[in-house]
GUPADREN-951968 format. One record per residue: residue number from 1; residue in one letter; x, y, z of N, C-alpha, C in turn. Coordinates in steps of 0.001 Angstrom, whole numbers, plus 500000, padded with zeros to 6 digits. Layout:
BEGIN
- pos  code  nc1  nc2  nc3  cac1  cac2  cac3  cc1  cc2  cc3
- NUM  A  X  Y  Z  X  Y  Z  X  Y  Z
...
//
This chain:
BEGIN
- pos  code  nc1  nc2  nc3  cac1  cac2  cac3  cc1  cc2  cc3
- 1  X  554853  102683  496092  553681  103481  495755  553903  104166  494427
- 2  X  552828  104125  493515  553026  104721  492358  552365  106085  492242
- 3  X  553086  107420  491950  551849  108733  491954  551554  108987  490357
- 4  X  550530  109227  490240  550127  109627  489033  549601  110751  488819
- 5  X  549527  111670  487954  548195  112756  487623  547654  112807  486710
- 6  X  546326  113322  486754  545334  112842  485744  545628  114109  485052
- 7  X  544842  113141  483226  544407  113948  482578  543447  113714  481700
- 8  X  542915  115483  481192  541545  115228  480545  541390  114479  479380
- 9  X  542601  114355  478788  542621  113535  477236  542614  112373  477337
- 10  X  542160  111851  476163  542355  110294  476033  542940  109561  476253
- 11  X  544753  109952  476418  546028  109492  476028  546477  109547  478115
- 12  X  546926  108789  478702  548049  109397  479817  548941  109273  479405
- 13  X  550258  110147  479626  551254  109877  478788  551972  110085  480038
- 14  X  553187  108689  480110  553895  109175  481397  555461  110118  480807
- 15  X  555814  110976  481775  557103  111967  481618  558143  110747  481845
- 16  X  559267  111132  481617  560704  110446  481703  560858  109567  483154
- 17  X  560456  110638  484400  560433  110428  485552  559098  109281  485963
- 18  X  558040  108877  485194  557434  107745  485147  555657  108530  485995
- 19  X  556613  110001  486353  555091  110734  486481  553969  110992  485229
- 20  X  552590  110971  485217  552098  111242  484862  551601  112956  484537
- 21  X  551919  113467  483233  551534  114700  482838  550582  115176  482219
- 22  X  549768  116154  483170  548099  116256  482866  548402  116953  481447
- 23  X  547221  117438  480701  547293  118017  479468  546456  119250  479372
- 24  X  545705  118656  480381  544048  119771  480783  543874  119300  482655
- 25  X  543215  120477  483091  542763  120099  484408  541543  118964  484147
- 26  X  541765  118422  485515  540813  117711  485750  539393  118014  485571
- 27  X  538256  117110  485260  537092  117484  485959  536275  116679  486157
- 28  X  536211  116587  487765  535482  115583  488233  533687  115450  487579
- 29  X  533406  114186  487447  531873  114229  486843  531417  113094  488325
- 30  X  530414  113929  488876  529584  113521  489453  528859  112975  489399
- 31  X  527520  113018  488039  526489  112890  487623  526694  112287  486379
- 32  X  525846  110854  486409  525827  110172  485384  524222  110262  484852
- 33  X  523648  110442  485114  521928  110465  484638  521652  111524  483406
- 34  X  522496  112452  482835  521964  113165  481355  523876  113338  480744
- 35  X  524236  112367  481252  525874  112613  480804  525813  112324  478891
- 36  X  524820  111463  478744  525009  111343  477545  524179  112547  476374
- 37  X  523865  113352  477135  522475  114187  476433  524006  115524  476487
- 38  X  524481  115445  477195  525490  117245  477513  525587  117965  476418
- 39  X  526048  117210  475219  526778  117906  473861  525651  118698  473185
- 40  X  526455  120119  472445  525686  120520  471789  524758  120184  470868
- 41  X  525504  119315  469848  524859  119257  468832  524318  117392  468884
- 42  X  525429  116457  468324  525091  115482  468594  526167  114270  468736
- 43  X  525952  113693  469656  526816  112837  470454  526752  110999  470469
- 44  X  527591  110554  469674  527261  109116  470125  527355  108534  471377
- 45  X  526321  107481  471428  526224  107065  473210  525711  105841  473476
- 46  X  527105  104632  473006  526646  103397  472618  525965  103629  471287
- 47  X  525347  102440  471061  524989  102651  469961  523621  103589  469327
- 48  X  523297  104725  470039  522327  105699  469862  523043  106869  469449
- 49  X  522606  107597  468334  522895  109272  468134  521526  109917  468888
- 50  X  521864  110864  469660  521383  111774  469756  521258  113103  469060
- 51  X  520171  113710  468718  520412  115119  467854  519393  116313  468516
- 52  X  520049  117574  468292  519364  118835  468186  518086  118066  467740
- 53  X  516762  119367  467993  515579  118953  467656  515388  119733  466547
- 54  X  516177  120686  465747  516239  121000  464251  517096  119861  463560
- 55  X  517363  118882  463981  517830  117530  462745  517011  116896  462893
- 56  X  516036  116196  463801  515001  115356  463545  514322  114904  462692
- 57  X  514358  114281  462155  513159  113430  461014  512516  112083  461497
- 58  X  511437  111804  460449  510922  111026  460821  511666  109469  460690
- 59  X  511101  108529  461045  511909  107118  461299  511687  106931  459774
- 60  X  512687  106553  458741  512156  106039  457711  512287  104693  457037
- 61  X  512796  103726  458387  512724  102386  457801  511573  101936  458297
- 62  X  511140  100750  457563  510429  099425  457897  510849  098136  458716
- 63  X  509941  097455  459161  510325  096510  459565  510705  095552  458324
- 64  X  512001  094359  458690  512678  093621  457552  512474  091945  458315
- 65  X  512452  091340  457292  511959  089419  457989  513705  089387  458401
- 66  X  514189  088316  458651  515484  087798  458945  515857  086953  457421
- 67  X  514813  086605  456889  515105  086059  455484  516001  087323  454261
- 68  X  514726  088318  454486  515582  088905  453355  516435  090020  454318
- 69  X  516722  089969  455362  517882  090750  456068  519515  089727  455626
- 70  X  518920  088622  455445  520205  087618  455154  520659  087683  453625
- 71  X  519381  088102  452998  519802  088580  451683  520273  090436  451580
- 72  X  520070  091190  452065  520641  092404  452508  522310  092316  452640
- 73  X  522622  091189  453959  523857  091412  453774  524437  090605  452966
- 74  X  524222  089772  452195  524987  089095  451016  524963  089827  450273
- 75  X  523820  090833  450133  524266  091961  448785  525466  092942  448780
- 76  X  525527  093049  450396  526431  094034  451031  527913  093367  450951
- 77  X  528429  092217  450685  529618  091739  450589  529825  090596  451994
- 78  X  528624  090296  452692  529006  089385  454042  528965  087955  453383
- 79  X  529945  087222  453775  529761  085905  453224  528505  085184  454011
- 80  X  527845  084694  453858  527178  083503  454307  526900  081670  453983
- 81  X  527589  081024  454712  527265  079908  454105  526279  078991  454733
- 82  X  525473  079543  455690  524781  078949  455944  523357  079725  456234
- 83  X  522518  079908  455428  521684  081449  455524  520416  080284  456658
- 84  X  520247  079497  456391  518911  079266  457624  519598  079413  459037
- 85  X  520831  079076  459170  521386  079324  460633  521002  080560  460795
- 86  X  521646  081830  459938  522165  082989  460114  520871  083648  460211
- 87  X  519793  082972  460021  518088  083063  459920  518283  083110  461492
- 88  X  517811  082056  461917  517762  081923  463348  518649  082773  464297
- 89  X  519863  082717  463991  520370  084325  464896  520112  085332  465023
- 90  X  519299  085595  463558  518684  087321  463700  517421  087158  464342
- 91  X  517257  085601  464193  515560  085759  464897  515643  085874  466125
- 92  X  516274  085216  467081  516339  085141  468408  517787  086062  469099
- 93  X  518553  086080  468463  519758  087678  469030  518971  089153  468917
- 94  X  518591  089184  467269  518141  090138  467092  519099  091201  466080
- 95  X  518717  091594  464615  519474  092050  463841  520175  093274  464478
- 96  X  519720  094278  465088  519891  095566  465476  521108  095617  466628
- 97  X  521346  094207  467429  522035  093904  468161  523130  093468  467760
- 98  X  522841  092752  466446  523926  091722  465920  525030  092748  464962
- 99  X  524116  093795  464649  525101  094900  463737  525595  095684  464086
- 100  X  525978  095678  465719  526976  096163  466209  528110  095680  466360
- 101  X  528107  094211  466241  529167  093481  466005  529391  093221  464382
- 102  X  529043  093840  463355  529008  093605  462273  530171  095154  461358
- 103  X  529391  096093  462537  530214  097481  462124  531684  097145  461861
- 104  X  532477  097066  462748  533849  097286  462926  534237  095752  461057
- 105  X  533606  095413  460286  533686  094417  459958  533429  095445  458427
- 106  X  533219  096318  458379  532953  097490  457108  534076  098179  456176
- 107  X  533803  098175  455211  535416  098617  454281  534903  100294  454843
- 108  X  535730  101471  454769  535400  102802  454460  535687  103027  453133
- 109  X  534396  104183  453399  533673  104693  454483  532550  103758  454650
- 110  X  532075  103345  456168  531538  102554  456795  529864  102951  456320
- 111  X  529889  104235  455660  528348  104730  455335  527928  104101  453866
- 112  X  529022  103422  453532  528221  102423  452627  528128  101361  452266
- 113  X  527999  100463  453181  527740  099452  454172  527973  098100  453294
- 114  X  529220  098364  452673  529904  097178  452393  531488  096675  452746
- 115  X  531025  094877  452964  531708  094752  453928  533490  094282  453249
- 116  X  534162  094140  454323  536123  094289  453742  535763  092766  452831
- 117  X  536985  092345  452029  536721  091462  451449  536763  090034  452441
- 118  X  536164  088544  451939  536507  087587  452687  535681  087611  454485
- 119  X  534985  088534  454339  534351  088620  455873  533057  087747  455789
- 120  X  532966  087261  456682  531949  086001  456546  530873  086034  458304
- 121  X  529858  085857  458179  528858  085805  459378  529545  085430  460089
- 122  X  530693  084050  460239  531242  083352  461211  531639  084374  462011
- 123  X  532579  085062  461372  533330  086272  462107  532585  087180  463099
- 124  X  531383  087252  462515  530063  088335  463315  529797  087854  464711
- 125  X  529753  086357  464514  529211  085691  465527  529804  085420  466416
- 126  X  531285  085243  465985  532826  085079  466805  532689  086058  467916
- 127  X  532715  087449  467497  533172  088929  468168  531689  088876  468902
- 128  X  530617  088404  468514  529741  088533  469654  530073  087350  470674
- 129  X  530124  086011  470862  530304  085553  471466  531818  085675  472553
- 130  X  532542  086933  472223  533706  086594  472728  533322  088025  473796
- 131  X  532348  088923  473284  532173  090326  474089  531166  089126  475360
- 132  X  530080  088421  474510  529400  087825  475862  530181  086996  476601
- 133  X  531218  086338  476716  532408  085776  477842  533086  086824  478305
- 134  X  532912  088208  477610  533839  089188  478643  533414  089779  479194
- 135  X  531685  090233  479164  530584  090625  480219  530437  089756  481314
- 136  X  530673  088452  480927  530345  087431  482180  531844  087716  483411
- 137  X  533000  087584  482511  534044  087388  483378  534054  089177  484342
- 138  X  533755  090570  483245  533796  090956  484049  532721  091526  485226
- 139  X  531933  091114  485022  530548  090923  486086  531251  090042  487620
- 140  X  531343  088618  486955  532048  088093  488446  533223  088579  489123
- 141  X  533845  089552  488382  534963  090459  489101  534452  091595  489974
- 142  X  533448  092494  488994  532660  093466  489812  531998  093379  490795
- 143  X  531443  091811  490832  530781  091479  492342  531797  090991  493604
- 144  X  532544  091139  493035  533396  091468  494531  533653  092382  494829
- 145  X  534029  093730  494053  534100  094872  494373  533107  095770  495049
- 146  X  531347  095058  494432  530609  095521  494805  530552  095338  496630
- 147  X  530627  094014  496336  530427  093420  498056  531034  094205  498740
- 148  X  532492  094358  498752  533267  094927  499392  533123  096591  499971
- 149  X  532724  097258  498640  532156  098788  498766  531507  098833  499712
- 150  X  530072  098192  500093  528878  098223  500325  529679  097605  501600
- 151  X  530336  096841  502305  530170  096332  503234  531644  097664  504028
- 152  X  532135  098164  502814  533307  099606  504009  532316  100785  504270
- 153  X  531282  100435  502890  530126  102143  503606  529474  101456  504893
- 154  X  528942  100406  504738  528051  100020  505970  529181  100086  507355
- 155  X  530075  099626  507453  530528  099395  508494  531454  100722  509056
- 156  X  531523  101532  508147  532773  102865  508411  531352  103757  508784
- 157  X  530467  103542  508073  529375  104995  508608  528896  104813  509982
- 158  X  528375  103188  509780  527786  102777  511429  529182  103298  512376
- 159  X  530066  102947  512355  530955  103265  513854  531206  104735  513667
- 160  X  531443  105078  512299  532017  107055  512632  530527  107771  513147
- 161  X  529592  107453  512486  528272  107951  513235  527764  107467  514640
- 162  X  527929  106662  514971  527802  105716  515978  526236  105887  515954
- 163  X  525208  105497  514737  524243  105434  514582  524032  104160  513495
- 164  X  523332  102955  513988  522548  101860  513050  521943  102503  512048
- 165  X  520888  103299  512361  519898  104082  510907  520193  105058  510202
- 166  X  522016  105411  510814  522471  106804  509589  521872  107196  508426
- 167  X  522063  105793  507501  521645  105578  506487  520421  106291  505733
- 168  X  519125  106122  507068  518224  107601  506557  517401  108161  507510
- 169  X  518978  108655  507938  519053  109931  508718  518881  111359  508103
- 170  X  518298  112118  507775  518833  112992  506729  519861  114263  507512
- 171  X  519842  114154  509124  521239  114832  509253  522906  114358  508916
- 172  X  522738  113030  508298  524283  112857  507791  524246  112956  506351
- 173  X  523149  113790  506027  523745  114109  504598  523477  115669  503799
- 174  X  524260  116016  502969  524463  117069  502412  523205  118019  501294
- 175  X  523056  117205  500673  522224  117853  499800  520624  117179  500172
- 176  X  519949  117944  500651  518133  117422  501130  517549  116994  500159
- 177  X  517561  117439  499050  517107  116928  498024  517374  115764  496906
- 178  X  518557  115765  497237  519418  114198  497118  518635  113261  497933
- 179  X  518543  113505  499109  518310  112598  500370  517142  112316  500043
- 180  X  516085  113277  499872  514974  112630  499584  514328  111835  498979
- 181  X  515088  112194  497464  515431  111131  496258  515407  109657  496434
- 182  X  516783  109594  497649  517262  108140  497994  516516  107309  498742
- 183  X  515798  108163  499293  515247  107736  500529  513734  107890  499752
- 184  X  513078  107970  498448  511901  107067  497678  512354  106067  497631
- 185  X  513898  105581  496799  514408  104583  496167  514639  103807  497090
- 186  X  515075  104178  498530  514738  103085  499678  513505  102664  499852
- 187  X  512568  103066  500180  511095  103043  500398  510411  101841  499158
- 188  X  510964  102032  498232  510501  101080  497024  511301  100037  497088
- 189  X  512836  100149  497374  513075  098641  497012  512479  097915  498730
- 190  X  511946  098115  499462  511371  097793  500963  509939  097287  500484
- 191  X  509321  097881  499578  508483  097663  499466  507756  096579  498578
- 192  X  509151  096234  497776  509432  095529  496671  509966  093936  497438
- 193  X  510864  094002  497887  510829  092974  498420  510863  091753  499044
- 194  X  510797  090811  499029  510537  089583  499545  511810  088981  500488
- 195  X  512704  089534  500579  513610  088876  501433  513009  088307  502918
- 196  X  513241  087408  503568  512951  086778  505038  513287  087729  505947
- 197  X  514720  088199  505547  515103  088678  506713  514404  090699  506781
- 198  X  513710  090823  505303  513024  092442  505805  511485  091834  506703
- 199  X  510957  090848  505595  509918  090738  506481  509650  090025  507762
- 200  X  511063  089735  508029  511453  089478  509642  511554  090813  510564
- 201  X  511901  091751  509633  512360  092944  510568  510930  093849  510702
- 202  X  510505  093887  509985  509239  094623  509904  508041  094001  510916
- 203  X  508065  092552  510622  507170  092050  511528  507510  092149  513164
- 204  X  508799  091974  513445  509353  092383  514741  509503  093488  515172
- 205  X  509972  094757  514860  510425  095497  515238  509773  096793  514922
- 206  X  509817  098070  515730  509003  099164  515149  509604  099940  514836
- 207  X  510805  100230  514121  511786  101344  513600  511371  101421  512037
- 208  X  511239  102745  511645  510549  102770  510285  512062  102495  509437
- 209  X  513005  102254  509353  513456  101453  508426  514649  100494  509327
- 210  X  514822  099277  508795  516100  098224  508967  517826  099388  509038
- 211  X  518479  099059  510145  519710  099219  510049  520648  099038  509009
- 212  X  521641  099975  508930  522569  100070  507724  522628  098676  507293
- 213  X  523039  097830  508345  523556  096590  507381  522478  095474  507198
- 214  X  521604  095782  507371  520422  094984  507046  520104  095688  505677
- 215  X  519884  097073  505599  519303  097956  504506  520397  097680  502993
- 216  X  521447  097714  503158  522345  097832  502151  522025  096397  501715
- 217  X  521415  095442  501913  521666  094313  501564  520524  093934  500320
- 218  X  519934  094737  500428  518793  095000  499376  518662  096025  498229
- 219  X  519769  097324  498837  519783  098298  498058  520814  098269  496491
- 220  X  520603  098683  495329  520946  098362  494109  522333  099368  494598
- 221  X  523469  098634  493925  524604  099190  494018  524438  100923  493664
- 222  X  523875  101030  492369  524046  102378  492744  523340  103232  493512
- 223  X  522377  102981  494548  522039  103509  495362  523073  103580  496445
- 224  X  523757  102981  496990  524534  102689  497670  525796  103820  497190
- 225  X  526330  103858  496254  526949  105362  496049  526709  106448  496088
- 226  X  525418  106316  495645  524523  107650  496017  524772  108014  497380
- 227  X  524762  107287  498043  524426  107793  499603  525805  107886  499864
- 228  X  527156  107256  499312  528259  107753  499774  528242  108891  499135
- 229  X  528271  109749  497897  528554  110718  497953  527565  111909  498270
- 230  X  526718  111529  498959  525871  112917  499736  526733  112598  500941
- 231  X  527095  111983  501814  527618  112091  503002  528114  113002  503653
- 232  X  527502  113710  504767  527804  114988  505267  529345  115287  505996
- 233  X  529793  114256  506261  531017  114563  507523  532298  113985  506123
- 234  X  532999  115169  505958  533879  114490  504790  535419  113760  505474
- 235  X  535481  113348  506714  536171  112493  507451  535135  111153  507001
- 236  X  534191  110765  506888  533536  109383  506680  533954  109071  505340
- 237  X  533680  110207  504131  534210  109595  502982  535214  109435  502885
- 238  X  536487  110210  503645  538085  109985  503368  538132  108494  503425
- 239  X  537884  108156  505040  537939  107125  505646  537774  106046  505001
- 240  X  536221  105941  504333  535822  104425  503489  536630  105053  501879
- 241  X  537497  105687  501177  538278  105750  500582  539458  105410  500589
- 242  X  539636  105055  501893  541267  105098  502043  541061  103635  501888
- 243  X  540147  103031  502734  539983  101625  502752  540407  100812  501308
- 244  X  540556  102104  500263  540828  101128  498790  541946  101821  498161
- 245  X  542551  102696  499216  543903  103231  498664  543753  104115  497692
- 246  X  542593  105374  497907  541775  106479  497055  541743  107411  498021
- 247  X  541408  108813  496992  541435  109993  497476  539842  109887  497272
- 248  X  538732  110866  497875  537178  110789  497650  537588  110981  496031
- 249  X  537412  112232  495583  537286  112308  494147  536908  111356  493162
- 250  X  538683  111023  493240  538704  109701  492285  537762  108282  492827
- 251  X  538132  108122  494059  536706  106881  494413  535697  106591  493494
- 252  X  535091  108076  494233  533729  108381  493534  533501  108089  491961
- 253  X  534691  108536  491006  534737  108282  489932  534933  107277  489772
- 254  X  535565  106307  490210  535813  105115  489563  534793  104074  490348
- 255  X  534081  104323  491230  532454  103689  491185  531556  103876  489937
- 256  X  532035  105142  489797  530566  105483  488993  530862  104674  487575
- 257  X  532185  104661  487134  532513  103278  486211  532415  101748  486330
- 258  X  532569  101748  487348  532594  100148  487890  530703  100149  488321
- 259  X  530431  100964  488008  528836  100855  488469  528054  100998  486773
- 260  X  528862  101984  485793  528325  101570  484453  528808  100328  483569
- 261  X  529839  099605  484374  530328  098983  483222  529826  097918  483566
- 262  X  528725  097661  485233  528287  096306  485751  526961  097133  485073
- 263  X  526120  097933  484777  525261  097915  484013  524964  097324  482590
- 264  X  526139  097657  481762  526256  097147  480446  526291  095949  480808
- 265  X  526761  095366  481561  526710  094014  481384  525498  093141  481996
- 266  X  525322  093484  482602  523171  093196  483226  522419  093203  482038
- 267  X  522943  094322  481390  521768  094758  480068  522185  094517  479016
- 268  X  523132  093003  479083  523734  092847  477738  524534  093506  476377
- 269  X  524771  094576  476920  525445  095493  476005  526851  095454  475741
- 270  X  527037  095786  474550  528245  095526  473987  529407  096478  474791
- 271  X  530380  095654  475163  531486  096128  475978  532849  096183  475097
- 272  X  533316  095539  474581  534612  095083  473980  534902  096031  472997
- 273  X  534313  096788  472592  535166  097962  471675  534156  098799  471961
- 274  X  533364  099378  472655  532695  100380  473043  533491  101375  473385
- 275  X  533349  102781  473203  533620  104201  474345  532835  104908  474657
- 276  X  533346  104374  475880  532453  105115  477193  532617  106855  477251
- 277  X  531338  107320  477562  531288  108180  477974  531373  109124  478933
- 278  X  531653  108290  479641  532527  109147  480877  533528  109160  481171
- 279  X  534721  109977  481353  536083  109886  481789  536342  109703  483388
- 280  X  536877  108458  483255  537555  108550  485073  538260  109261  485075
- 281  X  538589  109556  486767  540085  110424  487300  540981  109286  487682
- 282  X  542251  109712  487853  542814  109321  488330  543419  110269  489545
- 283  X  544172  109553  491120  544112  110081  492025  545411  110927  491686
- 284  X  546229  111519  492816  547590  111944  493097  548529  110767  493187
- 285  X  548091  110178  494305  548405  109166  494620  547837  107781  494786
- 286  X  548430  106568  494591  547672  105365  494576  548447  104232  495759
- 287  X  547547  103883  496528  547870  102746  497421  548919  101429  496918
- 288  X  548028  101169  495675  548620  099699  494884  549364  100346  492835
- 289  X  549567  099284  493104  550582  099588  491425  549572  100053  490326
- 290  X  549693  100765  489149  548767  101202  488426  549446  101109  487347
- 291  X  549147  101576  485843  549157  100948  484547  550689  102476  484553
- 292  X  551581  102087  483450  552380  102917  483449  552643  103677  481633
- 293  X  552166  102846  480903  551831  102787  479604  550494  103495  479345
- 294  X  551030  104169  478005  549787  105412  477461  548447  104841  477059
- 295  X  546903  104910  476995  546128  104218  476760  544988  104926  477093
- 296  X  544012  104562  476097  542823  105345  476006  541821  105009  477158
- 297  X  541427  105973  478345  540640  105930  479128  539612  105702  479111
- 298  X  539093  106092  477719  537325  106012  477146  537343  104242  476790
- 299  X  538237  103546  476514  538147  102319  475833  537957  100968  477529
- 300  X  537344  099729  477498  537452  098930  478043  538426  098462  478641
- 301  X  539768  098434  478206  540840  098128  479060  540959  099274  480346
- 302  X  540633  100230  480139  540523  100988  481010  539734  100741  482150
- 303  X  539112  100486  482233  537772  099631  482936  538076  098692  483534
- 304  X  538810  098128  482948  539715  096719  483415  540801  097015  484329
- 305  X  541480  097564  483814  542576  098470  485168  541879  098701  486413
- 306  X  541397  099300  486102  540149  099689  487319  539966  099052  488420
- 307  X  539225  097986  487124  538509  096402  488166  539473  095623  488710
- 308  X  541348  095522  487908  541837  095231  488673  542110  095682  489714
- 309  X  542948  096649  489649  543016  097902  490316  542242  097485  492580
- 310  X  540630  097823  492139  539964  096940  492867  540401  095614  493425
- 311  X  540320  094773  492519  540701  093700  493264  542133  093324  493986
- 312  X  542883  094255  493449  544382  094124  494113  544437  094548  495596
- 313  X  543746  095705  496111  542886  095858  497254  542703  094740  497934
- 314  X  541278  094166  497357  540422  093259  497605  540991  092102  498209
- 315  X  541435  091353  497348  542029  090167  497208  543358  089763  495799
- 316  X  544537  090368  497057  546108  090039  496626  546096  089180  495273
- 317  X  545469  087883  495691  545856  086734  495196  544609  086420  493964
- 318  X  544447  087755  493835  542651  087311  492421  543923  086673  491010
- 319  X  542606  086207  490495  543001  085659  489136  542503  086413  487925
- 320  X  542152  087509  488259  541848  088180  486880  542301  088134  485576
- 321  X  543950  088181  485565  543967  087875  485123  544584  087256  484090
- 322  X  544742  085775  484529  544603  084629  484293  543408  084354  483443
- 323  X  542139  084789  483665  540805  084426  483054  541267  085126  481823
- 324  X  541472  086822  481880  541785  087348  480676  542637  086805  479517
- 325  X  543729  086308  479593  544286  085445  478811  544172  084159  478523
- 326  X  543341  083656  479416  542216  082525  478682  541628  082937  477627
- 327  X  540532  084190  477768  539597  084393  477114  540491  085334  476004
- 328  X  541235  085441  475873  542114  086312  474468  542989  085396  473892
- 329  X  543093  083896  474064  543576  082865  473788  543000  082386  473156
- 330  X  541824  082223  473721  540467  081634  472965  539957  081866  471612
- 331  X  540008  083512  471469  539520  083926  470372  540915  084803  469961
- 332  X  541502  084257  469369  543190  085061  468838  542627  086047  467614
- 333  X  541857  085868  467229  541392  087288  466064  541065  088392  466164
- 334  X  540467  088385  467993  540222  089514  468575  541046  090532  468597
- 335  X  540817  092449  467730  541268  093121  467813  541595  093848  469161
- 336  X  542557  093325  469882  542539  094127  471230  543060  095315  471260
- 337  X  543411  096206  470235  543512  097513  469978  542702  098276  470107
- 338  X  541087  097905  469422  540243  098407  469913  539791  098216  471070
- 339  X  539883  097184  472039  539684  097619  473527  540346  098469  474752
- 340  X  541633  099508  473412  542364  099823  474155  543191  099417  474682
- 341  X  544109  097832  474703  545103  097447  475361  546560  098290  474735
- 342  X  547280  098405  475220  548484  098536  475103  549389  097199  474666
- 343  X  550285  097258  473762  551315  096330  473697  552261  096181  475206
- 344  X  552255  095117  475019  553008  094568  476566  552561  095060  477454
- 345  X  550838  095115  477748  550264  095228  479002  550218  094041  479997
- 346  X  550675  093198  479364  550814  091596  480350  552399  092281  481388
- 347  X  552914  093208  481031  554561  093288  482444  554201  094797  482604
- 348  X  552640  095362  482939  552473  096536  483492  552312  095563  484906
- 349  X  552901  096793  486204  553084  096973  487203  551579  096043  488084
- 350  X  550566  096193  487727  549024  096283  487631  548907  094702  487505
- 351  X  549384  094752  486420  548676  092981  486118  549613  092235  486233
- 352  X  550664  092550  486643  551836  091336  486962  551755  091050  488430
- 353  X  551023  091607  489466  550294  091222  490784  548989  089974  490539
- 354  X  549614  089085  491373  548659  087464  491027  548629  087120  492248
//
């Protein structure tokens, strides 16, 4: 068993003894719905600034063709040798999308938007195509984790409650106004739809909603956390926590990552050198092996720990990753510094489990 303790900084840094030494207390974040709005003044969040409403101005660009956007960045220092291709990518990717993979590709200061020497579109197109194989790979990882979640809440609440319709009950849960919340967002995806087996249940039966494990089977993952963490009896959350070798806290936190980082990837968003805005915890203690090397929490590899993390739980024998060093094989130019890896993260404790 490996123990760790968290901390608030970027960095974990382990002590001599291989413990982890906090820097700042913890603090658990609950709430992901205005996490990116918190900061005073103004905060990047993905690729959006947010600002005070004394910086505001008005929008002052125009719309640009893909023709002379291709002449834009040749003025800017991007090589192009093939400008009708590089036409068609902005037409159908989309420029605004594509120059997020274009940033990290900027001499400084990056505010004047010319690019290092020898950098060429190829390169642009490279780092996008290598973030879209790492949304895919880690999507099919997250859906096992998901499954799995959803099937320890369904089955740990039904027997500790010894109630089928816990689910929306509103005496097994804590905050009423939470509950009520969840229980629209049930009501709509019911109403929404089409599965055989709701409008099997509805047509048969007269209970105003389907049993836990009928209900969860429709409900969007993060609804499904939602309702674990309102849960009134805090023996139910230990319980479906332990099931993954977690304390509640940290659980909770590291859903609520494994629940944004399967968003970005639904919604196509750039993952591979992104920082995230939310900090996970880490527990006291951990069931399975964990990363032992210093490394930025806000960055994607972090995320990845995680998801392994998960699957080591899950399934002993996953190939995670195996895929990962496919896909960093593939594209050897890839800065994996910026995703946060560590040197010699291939003989951490974590990923040397296959």
């Amino acid at each position: 068993m490996f123990f760790a303790n968290f901390s608030s900084k970027n960095l974990y840094i382990p002590n001599k003894s291989g413990i982890f030494a906090p820097l700042e207390p913890a603090k658990p974040l609950r709430s992901t719905s205005v996490a990116c709005l918190c900061k005073k003044d103004a905060q990047m969040c993905g690729s959006f600034y947010f600002y005070t409403m004394n910086n505001r101005i008005p929008f002052p660009k125009s719309y640009t063709s893909a023709h002379d956007l291709v002449s834009l960045l040749r003025s800017r220092g991007l090589t192009i040798a093939d400008a009708q291709k590089a036409e068609r990518y902005i037409e159908f990717i989309g420029y605004y999308r594509l120059s997020a993979y274009m940033y990290p590709l900027l001499k400084m200061p990056k505010e004047q938007h010319c690019y290092k020497p020898n950098t060429s579109f190829d390169q642009v197109m490279m780092i996008y195509r290598f973030d879209k194989k790492l949304r895919l790979l880690i999507f099919n990882e997250i859906e096992k984790i998901e499954v799995a979640v959803r099937s320890a809440i369904v089955n740990i609440g039904s027997e500790m409650t010894g109630n089928p319709f816990w689910m929306t009950d509103c005496h097994n849960f804590i905050d009423a106004a939470k509950f009520r919340h969840t229980l629209d967002l049930i009501d709509a995806e019911l109403r929404r739809s089409k599965e055989d087996f709701i409008e099997h249940f509805k047509q048969t039966y007269t209970d105003a909603y389907p049993p836990a494990w009928i209900l969860a089977e429709v409900l969007p993952f993060g609804v499904l956390t939602n309702i674990y963490s309102n849960i009134k009896v805090p023996r139910i959350k230990k319980r479906i926590a332990q099931k993954f070798g977690l304390q509640v806290a940290p659980f909770e936190s590291w859903l609520t990552i494994v629940t944004l980082t399967r968003n970005s990837c639904c919604h196509h968003a750039r993952v591979w050198n992104k920082q995230n805005t939310i900090r996970p915890m880490l527990p006291n203690r951990l069931a399975g092996c964990w990363i032992t090397q210093p490394t930025d929490a806000l960055r994607i590899y972090f995320n990845l720990c995680i998801i392994k993390y998960f699957l080591n739980i899950i399934s002993p024998n996953n190939d995670m990753k195996a895929k990962i060093d496919i896909l960093l094989s593939t594209y050897p130019s890839i800065d994996t510094n910026a995703m946060g890896f560590p040197r010699g993260w291939e003989s951490e404790p974590l990923w040397s489990l296959s």
